[in-house]
FIMAR-490050 format. One record per residue (C-alpha): x, y, z; residue number from 0; residue in one letter. Coordinates in steps of 0.001 Angstrom, whole numbers, plus 500000, padded with zeros to 6 digits. Layout:
% FIMAR-490050
((X,Y,Z),NUM,'a')
...
% end
This chain:
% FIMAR-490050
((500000,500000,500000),0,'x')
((502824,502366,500974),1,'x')
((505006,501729,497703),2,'x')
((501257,502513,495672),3,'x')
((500888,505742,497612),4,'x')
((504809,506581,496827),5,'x')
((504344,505867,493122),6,'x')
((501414,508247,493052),7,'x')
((502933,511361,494540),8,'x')
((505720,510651,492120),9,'x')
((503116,510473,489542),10,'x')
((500938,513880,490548),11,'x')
((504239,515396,491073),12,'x')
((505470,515215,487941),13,'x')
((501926,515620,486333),14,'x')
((502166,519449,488021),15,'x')
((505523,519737,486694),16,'x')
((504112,519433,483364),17,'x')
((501551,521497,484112),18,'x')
((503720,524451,485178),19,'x')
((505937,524406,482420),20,'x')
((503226,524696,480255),21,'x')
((501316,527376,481939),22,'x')
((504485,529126,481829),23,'x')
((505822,528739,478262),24,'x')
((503880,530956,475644),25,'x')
((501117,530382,474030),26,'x')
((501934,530474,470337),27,'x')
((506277,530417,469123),28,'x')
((508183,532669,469935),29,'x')
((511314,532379,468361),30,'x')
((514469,533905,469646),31,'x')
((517927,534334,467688),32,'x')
((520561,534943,469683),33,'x')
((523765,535709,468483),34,'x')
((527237,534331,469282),35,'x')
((529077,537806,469375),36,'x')
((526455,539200,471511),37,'x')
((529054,537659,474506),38,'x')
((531583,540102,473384),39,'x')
((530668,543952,473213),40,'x')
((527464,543725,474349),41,'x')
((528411,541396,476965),42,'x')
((524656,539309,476823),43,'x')
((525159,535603,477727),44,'x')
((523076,532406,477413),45,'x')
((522483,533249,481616),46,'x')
((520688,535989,480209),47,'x')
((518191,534736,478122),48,'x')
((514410,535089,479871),49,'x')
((513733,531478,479133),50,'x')
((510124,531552,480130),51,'x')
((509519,534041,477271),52,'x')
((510548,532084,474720),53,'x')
((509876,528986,472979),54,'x')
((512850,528303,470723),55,'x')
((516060,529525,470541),56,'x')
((517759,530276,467129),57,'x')
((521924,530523,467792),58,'x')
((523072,532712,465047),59,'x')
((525272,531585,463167),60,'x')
((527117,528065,462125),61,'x')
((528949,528846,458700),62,'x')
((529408,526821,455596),63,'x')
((533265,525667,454624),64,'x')
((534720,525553,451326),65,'x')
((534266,521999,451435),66,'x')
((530765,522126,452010),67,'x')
((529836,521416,455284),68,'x')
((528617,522795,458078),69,'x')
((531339,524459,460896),70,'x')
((531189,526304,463477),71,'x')
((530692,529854,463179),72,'x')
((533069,531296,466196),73,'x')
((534576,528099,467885),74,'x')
((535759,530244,471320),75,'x')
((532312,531616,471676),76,'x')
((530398,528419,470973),77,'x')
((532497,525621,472537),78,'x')
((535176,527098,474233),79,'x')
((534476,529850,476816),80,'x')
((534244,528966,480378),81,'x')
((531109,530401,481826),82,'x')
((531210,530874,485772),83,'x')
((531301,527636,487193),84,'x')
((532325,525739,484161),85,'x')
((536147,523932,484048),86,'x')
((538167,523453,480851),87,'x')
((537666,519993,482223),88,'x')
((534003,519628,481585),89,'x')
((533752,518611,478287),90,'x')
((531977,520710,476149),91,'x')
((531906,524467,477071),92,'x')
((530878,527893,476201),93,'x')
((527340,529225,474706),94,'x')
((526243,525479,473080),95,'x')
((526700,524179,476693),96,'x')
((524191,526921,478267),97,'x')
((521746,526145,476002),98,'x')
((521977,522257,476918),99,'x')
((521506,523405,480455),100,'x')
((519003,525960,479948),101,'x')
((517034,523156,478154),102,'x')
((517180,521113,481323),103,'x')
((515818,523740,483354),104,'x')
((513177,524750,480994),105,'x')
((511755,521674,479325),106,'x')
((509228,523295,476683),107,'x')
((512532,525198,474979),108,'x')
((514132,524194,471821),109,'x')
((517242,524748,470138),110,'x')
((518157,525238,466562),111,'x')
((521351,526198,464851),112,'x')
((521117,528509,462142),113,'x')
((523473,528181,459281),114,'x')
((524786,531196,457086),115,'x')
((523073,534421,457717),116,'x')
((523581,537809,455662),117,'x')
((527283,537079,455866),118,'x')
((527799,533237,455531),119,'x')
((525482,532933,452582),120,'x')
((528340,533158,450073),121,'x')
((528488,528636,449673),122,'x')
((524523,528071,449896),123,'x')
((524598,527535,446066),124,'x')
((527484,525335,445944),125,'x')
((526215,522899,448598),126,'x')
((522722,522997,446943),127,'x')
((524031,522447,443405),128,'x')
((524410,518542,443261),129,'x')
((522610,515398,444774),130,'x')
((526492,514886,446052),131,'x')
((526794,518149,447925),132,'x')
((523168,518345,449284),133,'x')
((523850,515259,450789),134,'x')
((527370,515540,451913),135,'x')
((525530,519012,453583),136,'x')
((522945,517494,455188),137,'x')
((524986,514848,456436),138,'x')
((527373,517423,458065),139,'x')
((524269,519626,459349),140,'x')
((522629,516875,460977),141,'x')
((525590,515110,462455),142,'x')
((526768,519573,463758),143,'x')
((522905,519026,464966),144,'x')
((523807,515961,467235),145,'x')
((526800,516428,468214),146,'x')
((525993,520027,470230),147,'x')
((523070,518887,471648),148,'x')
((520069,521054,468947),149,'x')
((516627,519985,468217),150,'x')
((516630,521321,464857),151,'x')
((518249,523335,461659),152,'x')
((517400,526718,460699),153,'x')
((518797,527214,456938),154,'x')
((519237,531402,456522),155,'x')
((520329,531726,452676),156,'x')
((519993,535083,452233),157,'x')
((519276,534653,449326),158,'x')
((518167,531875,446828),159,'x')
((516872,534505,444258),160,'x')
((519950,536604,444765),161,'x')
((520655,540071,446040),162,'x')
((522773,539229,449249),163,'x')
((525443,540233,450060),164,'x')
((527552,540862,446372),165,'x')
((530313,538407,447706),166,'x')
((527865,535539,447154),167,'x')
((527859,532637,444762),168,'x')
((524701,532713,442724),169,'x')
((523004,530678,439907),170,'x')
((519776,531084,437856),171,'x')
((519176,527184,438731),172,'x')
((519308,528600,443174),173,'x')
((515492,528710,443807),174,'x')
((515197,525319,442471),175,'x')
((517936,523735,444178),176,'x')
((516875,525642,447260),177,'x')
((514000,523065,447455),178,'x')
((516088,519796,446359),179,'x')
((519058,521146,449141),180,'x')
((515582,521860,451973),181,'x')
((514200,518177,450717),182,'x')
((517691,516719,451498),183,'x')
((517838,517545,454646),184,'x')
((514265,516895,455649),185,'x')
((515251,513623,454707),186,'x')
((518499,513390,456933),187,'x')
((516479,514707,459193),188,'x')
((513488,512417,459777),189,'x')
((516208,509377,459045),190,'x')
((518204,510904,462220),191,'x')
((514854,510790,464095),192,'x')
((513630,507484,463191),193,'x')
((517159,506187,464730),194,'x')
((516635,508160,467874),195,'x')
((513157,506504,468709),196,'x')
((510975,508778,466817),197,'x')
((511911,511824,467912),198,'x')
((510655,514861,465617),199,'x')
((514064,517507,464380),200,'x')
((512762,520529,462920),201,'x')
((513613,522135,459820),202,'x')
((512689,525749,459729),203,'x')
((514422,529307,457301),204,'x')
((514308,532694,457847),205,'x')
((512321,534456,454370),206,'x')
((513040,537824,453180),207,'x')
((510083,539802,453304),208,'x')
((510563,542017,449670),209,'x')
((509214,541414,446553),210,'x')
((512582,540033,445265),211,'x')
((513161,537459,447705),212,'x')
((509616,535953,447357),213,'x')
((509164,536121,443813),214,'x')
((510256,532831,442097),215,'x')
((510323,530369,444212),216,'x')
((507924,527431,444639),217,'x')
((506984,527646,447990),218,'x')
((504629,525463,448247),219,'x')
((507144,522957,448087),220,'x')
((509352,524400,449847),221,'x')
((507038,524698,453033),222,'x')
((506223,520856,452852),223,'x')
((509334,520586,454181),224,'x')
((509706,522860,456919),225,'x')
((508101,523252,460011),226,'x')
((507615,526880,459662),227,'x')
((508999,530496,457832),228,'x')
((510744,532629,459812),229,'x')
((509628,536334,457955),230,'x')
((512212,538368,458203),231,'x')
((509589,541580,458655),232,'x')
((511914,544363,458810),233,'x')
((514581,546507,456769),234,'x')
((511923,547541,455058),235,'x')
((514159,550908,454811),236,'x')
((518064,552147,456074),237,'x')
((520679,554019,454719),238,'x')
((519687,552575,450743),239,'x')
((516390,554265,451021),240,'x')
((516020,557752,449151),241,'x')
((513568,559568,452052),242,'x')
((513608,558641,455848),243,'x')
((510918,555567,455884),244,'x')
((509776,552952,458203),245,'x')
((511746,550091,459225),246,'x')
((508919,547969,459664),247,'x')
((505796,549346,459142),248,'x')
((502605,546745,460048),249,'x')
((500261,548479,457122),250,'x')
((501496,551236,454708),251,'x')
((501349,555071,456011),252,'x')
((498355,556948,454283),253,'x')
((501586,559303,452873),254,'x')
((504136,556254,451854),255,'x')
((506157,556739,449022),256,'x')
((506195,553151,449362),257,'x')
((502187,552562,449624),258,'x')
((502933,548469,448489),259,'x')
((505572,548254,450896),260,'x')
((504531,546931,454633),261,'x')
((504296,543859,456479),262,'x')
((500858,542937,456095),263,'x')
((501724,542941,451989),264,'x')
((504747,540714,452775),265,'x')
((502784,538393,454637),266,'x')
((500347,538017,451537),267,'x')
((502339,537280,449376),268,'x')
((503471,534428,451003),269,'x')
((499818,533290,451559),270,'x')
((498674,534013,447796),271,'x')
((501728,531473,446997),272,'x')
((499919,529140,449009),273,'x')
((501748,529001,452221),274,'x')
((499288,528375,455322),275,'x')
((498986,530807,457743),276,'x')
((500200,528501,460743),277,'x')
((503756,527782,458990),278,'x')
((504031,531952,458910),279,'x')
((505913,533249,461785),280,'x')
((506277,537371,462103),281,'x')
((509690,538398,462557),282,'x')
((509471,541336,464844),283,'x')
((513033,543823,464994),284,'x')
((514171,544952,468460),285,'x')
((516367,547642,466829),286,'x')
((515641,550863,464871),287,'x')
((517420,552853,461815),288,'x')
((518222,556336,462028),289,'x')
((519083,558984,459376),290,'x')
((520906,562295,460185),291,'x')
((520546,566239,458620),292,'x')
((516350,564876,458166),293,'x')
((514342,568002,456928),294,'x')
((511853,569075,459623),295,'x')
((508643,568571,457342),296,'x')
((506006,566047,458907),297,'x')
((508869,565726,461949),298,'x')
((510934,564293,459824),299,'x')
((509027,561423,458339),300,'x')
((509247,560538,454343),301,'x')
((512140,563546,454044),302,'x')
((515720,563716,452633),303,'x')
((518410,563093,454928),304,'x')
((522194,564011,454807),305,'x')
((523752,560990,456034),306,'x')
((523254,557594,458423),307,'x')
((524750,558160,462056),308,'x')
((526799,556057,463813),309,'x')
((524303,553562,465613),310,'x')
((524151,551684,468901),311,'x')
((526703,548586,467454),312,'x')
((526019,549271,463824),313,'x')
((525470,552004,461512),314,'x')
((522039,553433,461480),315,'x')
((521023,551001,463402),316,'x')
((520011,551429,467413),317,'x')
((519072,549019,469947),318,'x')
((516052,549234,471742),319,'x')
((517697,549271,475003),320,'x')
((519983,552271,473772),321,'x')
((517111,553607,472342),322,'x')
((515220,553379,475553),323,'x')
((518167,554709,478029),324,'x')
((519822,557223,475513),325,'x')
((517451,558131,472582),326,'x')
((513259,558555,473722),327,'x')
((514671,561292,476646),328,'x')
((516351,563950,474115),329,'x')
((513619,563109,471068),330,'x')
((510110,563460,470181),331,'x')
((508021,560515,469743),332,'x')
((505436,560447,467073),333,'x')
((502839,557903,466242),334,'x')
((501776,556868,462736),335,'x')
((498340,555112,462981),336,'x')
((497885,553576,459815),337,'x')
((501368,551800,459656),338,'x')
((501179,551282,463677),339,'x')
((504563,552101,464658),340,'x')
((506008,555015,466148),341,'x')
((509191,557454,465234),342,'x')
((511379,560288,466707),343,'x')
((512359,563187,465712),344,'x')
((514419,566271,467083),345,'x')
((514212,568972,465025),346,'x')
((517631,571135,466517),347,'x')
((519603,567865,465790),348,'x')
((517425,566675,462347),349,'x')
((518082,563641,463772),350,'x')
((515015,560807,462802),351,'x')
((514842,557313,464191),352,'x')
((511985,554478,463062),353,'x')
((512038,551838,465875),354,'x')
((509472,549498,467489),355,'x')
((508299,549717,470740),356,'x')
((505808,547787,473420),357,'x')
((502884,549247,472013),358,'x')
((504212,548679,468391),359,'x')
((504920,545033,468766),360,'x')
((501534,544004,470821),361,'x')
((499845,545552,468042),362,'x')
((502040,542797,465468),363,'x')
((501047,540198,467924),364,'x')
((497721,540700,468041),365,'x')
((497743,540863,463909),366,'x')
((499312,537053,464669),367,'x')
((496443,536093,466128),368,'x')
((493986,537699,463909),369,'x')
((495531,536470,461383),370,'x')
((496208,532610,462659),371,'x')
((499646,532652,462147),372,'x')
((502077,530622,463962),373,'x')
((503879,532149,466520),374,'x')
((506951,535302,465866),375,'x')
((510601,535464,465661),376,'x')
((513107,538450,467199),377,'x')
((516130,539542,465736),378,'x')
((517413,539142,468478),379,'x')
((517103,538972,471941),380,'x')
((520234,541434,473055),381,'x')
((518649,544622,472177),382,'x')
((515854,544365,474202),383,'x')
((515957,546571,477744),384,'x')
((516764,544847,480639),385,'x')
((512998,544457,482219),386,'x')
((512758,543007,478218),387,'x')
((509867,545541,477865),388,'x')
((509544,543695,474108),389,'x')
((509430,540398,474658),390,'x')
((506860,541198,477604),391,'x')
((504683,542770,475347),392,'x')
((504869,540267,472554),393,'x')
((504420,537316,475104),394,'x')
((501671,539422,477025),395,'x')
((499710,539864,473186),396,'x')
((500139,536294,472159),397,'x')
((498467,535127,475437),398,'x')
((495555,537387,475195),399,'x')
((496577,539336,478499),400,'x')
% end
């Protein structure tokens, strides 16, 4: 009788373990990237991340080598590093062993390593060009995959129809062997599954969001083998752009240059080629871009500009938490209520910033669950404040609070 009554408290107790963790994961994805060199300057460590926010965590980025496989991106940062507490002696170290141990902790998290990125996209079209290299890819991926303890791939070619970065390799034949290279590893990846007892590995990319990048492409097929699109929804506008402009603007602004140019037309186009709304995750910025020497007319918004300033980490661009400490107390914040995101201005400066903010990005979560979509994605997780005002209001949104 005793050993029955032992075996159900065990039982109940870890029944209301489940239970917690579920209450307290959100309620659709939310997808974090966070980024290797994010340990350096900014000094924002795995520690940091506010697990119970999240649902999966992106690491940005694994590269491709010449030979074709998959390597790590920055070896000292990923495996190397000795967080507090951790011994050279250990084993594995550094960020990929804080994510195995944040996993632990927080049970409904996921992992995923995601391969190339704006920079590393140069090889994409040399793995993808033969059944030989697709496999010899997907072989390396998978095995990168098991070997640092991830749940799944996230493939970031930025991008199969071109217009990357102009070091790239490119080929007419890329959107086609985007698919073969994405039906390659599916494979590898449900074979990889099937040998560990069933167990599901996703497969997931991050999408651009302009007419270029979706134009095409198949997608049809190539979401049959994902689990979902990561939408890259922002750099809509920066230092290219010929007026000041929103970075990413939910609906067009009544007085858009750009009037075809916004989110909500991104996200069509994907469904019009027959993607299904749950597969579509938002990608929401935590950053701005600012433009310098900005004409005063309409505070700045849709004017000429002199030049890009100098940024939080980057140029133009300026992280919400810099943005929050250093920025909103010397500028004025306007609101645009057809695009649904606001802007600053300061006039004696001509200084003009477009950047989300809490109200902003519950508005984009609440258009996720309007619209049935599945979940959204941050770029990334270090530029939020440190009470991660965003992510609050994102998570707050999604759950209907």
């Amino acid at each position: 009788m005793l050993r029955r009554l032992l075996l159900l408290c065990v039982l109940v107790t870890s029944l209301l373990g489940i239970t917690v963790a579920a209450q307290d994961a959100p309620a659709k994805r939310v997808v974090a990237y966070f980024i290797s060199w994010g340990i350096y300057a900014r000094e924002y460590w795995v520690t940091d991340i506010p697990a119970d926010l999240v649902t999966h965590i992106n690491y940005a980025f694994a590269n491709i080598s010449k030979e074709g496989e998959c390597l790590l991106g920055d070896e000292w940062a990923d495996v190397q590093i000795p967080y507090e507490g951790e011994t050279e002696g250990d084993g594995l170290l550094g960020n990929f062993n804080q994510l195995n141990l944040l996993k632990e902790k927080y049970p409904h998290i996921q992992t995923l390593i995601s391969i190339g990125g704006w920079t590393w996209s140069k090889n994409f079209s040399d793995v993808a060009l033969t059944e030989e290299s697709r496999q010899k890819f997907a072989a390396s991926c998978v095995a990168f995959m098991k070997q640092y303890g991830f749940d799944g791939l996230d493939i970031d070619w930025e991008y199969p129809t071109g217009g990357g970065d102009p070091g790239n390799i490119t080929r007419p034949e890329d959107p086609e062997n985007f698919i073969l290279l994405l039906t390659e590893l599916r494979k590898q990846l449900d074979a990889q599954g099937e040998a560990d007892g069933g167990k599901h590995y996703l497969l997931t990319i991050a999408a651009g969001a302009g007419k270029s990048a979706i134009e095409g492409i198949d997608w049809v097929a190539v979401a049959d083998q994902l689990d979902w699109i990561n939408l890259m929804a922002y750099d809509y506008a920066g230092g290219w752009s010929p007026t000041t402009d929103f970075n990413a603007p939910l609906f067009a602004s009544a007085t858009s240059p750009n009037p075809d140019v916004s989110i909500d037309a991104s996200l069509k186009a994907y469904l019009d080629a027959g993607v299904t709304a749950d597969k579509m995750v938002l990608g929401v910025p935590f950053y701005g871009k600012g433009w310098k020497e900005v004409e005063a007319a309409d505070n700045g918004l849709f004017q000429p500009y002199g030049g890009i300033p100098g940024g939080t980490y980057g140029e133009g661009v300026y992280e919400y938490h810099d943005l929050a400490k250093t920025w909103l107390p010397l500028m004025e914040r306007y609101w645009d209520d057809a695009a649904k995101v606001p802007w600053l201005y300061n006039p004696k400066t001509g200084m003009m910033i477009s950047y989300d903010d809490p109200e902003s990005l519950a508005l984009k979560a609440q258009y996720v669950n309007d619209n049935n979509l599945g979940g959204v994605m941050i770029w990334e997780l270090s530029q939020d404040s440190d009470d991660n005002a965003l992510l609050t209001a994102l998570n707050d949104t999604l759950k209907g609070e």
